[in-house]
C-alpha positions as CSV (number, residue, x, y, z in Angstrom):
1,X,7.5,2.2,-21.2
2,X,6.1,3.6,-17.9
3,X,5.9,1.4,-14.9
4,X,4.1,2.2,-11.5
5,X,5.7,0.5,-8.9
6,X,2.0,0.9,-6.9
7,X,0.0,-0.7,-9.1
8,X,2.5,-3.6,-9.6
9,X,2.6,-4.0,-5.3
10,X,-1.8,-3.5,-5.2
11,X,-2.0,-5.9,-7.4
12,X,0.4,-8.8,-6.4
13,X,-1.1,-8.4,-2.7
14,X,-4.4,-8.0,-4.0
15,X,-3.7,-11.1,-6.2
16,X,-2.2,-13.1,-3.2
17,X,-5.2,-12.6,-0.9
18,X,-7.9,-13.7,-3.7
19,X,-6.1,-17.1,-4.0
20,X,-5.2,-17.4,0.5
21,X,-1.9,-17.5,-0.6
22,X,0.3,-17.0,3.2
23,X,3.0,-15.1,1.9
24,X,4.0,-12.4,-1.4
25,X,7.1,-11.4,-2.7
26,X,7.6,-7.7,-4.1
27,X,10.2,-5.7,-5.1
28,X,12.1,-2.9,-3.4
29,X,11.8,0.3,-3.5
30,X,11.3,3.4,-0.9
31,X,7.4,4.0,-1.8
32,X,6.3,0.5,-1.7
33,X,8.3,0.4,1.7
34,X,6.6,3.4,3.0
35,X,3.3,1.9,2.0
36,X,4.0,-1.8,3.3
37,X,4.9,0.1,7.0
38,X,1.3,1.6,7.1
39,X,-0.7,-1.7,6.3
40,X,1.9,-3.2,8.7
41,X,0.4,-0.6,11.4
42,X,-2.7,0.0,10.4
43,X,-3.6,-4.0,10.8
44,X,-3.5,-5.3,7.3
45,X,-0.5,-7.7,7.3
46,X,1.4,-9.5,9.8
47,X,4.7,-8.7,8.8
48,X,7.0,-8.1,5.9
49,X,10.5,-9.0,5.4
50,X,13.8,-7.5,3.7
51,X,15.6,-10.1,1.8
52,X,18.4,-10.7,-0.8
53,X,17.3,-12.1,-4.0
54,X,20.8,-13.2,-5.9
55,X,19.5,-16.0,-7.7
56,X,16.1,-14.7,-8.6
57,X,16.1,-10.9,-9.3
58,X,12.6,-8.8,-9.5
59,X,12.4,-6.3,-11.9
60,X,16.4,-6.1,-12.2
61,X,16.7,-5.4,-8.0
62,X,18.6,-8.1,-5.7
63,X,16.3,-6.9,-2.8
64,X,12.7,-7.5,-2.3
65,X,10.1,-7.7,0.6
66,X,8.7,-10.4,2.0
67,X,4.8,-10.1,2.8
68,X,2.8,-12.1,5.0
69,X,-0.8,-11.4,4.9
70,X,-3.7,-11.3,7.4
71,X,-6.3,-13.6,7.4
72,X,-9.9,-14.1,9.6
73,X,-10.3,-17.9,9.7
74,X,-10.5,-18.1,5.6
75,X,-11.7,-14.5,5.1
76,X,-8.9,-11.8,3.5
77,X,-8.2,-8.7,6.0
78,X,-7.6,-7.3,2.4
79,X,-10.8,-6.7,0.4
80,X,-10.1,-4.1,-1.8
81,X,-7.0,-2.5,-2.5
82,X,-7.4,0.3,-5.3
83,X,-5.4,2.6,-6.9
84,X,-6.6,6.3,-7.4
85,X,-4.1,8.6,-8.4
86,X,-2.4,7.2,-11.9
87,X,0.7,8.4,-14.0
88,X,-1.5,10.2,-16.6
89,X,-4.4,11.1,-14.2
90,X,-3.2,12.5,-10.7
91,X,-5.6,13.4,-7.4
92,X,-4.6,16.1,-5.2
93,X,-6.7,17.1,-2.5
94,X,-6.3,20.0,0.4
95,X,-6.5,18.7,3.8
96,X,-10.1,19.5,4.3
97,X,-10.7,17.8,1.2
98,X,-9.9,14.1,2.4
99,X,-12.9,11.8,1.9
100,X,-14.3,11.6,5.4
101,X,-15.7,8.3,4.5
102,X,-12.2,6.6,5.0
103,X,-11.4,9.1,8.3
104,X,-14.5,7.4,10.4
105,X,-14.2,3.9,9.0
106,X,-11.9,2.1,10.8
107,X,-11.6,-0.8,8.0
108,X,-10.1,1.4,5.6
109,X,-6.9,3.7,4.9
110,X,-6.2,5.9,1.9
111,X,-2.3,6.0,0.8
112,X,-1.4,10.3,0.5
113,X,1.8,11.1,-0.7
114,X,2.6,14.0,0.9
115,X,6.1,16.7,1.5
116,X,6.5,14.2,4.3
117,X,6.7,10.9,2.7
118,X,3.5,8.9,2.2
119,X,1.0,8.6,5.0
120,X,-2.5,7.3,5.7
121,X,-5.0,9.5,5.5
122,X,-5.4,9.8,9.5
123,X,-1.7,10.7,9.7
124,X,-2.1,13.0,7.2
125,X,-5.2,15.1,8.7
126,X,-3.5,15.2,12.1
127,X,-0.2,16.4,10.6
128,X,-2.8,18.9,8.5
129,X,-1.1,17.7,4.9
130,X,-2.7,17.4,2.2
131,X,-1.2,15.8,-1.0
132,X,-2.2,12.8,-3.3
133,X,-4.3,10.3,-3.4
134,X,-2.1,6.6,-4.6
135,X,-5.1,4.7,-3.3
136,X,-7.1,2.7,-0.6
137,X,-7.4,-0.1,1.3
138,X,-10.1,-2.3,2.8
């Protein structure tokens, strides 16, 4: 049995904002770290939280994240939040390559993994990395 860790955190916080709910609970792991940090800057979320799960594990961890979304009076910040790149089916793209679309609009971020870690797709074209595409946000 394969299991993406991405698709598990898109759709518990994609799942959490379609029913308002304040707060989300995901597990830990480095990637989904590395992509709660860039909603975190990038305006998405308020905050997120390490905490120690002894009585209720996730997935088999004792550690999980703590995520508390973003809301505009009763509107979600989080819209859509999609995942590209899959397991059987990857998307690599060059630099130059990176949908321009999501450069100039401010409201959304693509998620690159990249040799340095996973960025957003404005990190990544000023760094010039290219690398793949896990998904979007808007």
């Amino acid at each position: 049995m394969i299991h993406d860790s991405i698709s598990d955190l898109f759709t518990r916080i994609r799942n959490a904002s379609l029913v308002c709910q304040d707060k989300v609970l995901v597990p830990y792991n480095k990637i989904n770290k590395q992509i709660i940090q860039i909603l975190l800057q990038q305006g998405f979320i308020h905050e997120f939280k390490e905490i120690n799960t002894d009585n209720n594990r996730v997935h088999g961890v004792n550690q999980s994240f703590v995520l508390t979304l973003k809301y505009e009076k009763t509107t979600p910040v989080i819209l859509k939040l999609q995942r590209l790149s899959r397991p059987s089916c990857r998307l690599y793209v060059k630099v130059q390559n990176i949908p321009k679309i999501f450069r100039e609009n401010k409201l959304s971020v693509i998620f690159l993994s990249t040799s340095q870690g996973i960025l957003s797709d404005r990190e990544a074209y000023r760094l010039k990395l290219g690398g793949e595409i896990l998904g979007f946000v808007s």
